[in-house]
Backbone as JSON Lines, residues from 0, in Angstrom:
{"i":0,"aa":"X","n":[117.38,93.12,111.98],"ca":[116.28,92.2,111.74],"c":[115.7,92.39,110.35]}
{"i":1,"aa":"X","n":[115.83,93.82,109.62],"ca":[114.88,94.0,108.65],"c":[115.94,92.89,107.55]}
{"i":2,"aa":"X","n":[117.51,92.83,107.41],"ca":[118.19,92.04,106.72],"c":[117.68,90.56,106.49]}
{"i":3,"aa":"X","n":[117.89,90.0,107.78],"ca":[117.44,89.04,107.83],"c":[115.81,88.86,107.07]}
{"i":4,"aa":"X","n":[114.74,89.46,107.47],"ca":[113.51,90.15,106.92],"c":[113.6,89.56,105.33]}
{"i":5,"aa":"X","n":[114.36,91.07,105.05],"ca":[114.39,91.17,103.19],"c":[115.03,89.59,102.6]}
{"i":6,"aa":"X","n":[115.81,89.15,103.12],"ca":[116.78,88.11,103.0],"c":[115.63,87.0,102.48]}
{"i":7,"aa":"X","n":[115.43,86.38,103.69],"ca":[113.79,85.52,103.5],"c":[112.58,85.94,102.71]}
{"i":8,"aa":"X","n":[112.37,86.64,102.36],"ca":[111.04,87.46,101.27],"c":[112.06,87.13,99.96]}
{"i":9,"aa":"X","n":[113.09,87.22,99.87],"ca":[114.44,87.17,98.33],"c":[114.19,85.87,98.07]}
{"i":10,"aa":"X","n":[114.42,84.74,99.28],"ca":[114.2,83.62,98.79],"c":[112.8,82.71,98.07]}
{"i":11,"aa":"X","n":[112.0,83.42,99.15],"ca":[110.85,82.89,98.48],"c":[110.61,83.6,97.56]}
{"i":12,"aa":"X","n":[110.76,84.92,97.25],"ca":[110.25,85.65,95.84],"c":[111.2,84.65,94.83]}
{"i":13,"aa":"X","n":[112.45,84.3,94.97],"ca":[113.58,83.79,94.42],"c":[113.07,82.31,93.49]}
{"i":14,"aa":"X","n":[112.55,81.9,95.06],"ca":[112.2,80.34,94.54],"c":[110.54,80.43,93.54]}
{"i":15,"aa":"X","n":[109.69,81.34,94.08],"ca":[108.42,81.79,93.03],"c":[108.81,81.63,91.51]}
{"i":16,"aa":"X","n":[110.41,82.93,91.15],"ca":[110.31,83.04,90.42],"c":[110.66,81.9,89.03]}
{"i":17,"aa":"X","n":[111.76,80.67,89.79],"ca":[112.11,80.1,89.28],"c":[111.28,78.53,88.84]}
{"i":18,"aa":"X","n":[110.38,78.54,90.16],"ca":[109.27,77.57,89.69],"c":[108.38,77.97,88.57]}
{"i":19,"aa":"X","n":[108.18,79.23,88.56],"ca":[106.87,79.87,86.81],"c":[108.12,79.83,86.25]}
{"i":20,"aa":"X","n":[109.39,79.99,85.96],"ca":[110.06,79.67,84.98],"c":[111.04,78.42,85.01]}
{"i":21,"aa":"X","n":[110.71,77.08,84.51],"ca":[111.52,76.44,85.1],"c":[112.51,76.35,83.76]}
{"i":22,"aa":"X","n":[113.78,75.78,84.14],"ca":[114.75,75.75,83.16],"c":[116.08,75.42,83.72]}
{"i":23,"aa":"X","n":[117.45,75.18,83.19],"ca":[118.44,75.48,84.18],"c":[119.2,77.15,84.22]}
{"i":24,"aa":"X","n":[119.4,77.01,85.32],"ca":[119.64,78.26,85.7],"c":[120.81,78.29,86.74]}
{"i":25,"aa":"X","n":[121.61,79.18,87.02],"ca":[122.21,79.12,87.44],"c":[121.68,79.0,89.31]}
{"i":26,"aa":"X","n":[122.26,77.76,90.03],"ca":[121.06,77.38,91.39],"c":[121.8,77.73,93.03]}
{"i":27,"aa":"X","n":[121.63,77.13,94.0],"ca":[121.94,77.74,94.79],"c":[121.07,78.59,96.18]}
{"i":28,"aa":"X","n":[121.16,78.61,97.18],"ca":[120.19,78.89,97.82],"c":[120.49,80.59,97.75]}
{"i":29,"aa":"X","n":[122.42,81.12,97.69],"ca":[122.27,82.12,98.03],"c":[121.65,83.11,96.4]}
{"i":30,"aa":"X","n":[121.91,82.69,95.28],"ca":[122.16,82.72,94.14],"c":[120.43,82.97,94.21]}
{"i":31,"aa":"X","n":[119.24,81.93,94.47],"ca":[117.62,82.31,94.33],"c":[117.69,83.34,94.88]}
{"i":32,"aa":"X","n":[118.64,83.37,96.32],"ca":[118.19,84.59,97.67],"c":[118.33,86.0,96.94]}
{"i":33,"aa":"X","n":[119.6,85.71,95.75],"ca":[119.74,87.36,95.14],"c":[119.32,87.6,94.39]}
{"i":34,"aa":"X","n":[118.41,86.79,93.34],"ca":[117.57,87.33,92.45],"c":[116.24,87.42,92.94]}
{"i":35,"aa":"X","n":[115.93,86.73,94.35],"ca":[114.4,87.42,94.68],"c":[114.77,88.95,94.85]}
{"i":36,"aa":"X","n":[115.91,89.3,95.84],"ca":[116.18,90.75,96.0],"c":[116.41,91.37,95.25]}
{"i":37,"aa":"X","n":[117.04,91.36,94.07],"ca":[117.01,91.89,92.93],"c":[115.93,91.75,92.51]}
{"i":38,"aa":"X","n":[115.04,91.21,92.06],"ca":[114.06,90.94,91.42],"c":[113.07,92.4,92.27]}
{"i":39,"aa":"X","n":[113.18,92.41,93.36],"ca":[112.25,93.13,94.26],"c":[112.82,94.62,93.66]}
{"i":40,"aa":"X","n":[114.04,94.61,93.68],"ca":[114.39,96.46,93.59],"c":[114.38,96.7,92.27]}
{"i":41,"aa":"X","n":[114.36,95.33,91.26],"ca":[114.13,96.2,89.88],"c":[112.78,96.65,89.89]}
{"i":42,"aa":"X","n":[112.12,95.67,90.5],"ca":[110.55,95.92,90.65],"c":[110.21,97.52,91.07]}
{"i":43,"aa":"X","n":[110.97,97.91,91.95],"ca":[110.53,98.79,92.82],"c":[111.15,100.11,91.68]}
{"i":44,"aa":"X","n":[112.28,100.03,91.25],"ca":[112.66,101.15,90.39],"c":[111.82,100.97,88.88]}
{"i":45,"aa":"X","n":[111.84,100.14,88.97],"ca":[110.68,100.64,87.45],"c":[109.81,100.94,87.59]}
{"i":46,"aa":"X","n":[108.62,100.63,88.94],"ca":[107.62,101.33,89.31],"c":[107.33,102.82,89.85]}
{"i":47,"aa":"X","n":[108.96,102.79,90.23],"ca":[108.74,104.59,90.57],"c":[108.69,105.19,89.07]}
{"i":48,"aa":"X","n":[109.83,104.77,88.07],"ca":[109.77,105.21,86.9],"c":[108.48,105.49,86.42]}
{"i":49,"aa":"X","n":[107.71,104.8,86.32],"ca":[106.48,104.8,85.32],"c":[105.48,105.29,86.57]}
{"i":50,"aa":"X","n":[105.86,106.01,87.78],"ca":[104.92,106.03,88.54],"c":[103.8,105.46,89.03]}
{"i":51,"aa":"X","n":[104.27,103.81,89.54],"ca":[102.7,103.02,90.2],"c":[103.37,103.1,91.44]}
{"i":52,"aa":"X","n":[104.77,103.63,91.63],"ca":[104.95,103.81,92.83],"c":[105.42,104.97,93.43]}
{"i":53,"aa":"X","n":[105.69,106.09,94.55],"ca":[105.82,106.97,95.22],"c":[107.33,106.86,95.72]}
{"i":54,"aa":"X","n":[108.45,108.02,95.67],"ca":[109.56,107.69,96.48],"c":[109.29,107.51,97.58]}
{"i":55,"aa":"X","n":[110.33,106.29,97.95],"ca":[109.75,105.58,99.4],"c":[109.42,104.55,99.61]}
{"i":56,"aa":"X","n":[108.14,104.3,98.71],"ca":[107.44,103.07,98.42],"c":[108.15,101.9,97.57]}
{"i":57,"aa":"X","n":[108.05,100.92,98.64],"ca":[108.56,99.56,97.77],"c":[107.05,98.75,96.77]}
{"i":58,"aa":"X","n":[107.67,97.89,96.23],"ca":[107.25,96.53,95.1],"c":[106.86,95.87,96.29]}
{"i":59,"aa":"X","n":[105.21,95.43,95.83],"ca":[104.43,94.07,96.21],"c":[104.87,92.68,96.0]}
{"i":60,"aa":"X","n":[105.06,91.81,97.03],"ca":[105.32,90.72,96.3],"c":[105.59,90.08,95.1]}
{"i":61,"aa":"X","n":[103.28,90.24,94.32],"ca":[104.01,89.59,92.98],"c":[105.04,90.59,91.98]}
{"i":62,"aa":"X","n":[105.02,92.0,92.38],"ca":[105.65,92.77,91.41],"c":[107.34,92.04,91.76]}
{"i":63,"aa":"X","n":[107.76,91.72,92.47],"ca":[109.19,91.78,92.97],"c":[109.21,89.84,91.98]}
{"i":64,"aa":"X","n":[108.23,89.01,92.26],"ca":[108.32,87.91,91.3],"c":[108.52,88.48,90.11]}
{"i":65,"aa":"X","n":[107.54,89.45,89.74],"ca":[108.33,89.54,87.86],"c":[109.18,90.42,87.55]}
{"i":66,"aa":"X","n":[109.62,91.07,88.36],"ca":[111.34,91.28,88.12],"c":[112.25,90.27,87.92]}
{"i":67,"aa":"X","n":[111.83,89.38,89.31],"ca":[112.99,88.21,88.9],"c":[112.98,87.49,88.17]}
{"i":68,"aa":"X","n":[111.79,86.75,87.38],"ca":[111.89,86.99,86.26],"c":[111.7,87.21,85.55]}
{"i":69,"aa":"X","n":[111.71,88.53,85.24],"ca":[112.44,89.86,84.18],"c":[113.99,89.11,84.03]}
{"i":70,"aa":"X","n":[114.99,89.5,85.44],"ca":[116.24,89.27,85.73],"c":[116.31,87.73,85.41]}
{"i":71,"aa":"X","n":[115.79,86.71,85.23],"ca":[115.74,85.27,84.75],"c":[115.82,85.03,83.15]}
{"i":72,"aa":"X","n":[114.63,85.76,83.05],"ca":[114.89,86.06,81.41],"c":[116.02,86.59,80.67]}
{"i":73,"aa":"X","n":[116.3,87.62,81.58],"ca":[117.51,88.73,80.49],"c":[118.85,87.67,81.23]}
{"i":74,"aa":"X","n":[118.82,86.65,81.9],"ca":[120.04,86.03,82.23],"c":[120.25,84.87,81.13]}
{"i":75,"aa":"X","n":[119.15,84.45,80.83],"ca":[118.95,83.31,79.41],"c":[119.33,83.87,78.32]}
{"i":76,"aa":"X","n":[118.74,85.03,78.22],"ca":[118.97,85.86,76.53],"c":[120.61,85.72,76.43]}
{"i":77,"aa":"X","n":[121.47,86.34,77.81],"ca":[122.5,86.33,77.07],"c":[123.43,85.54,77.24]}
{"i":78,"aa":"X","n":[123.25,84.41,77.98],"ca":[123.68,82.89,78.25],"c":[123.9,82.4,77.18]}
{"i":79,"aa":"X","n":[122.75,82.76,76.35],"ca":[121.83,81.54,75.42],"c":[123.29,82.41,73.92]}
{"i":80,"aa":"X","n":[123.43,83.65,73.95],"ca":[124.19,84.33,72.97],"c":[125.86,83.69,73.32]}
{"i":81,"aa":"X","n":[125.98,83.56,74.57],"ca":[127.48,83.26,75.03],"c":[127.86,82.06,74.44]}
{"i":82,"aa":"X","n":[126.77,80.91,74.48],"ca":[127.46,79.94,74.31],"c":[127.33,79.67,72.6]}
């Protein structure tokens, strides 16, 4: 259940992140679903880094939105170099 759980929190963190950044991007339902989750665990490892968070402890909502995009941004930077 917690899959399913994290799964749904990915999307909507997913779709958050892409509405404050709109642009094209690469789209997709499963594609938002993995950068909300990503978005959430970069969140969560940079916060242990700099300590706002405790091992163990996950990323708040909006923290897990600006990972993704964080991960939105750094997907443009080097898109934007590729082509």
């Amino acid at each position: 259940m917690s899959l399913l759980y994290t799964a749904l929190i990915g999307l909507v963190v997913g779709v958050v992140a892409k509405f404050l950044m709109p642009g094209k991007d690469p789209g997709g339902i499963l594609v938002t679903m993995v950068l909300g989750v990503g978005g959430a665990y970069l969140a969560t490892f940079l916060g242990q880094f700099v300590n706002w968070y405790q091992p163990g402890e996950t990323a708040g909502f909006i923290a897990a939105v600006f990972g993704a995009m964080l991960i939105l941004w750094l997907y443009r930077l080097f898109m934007k170099k590729k082509a």
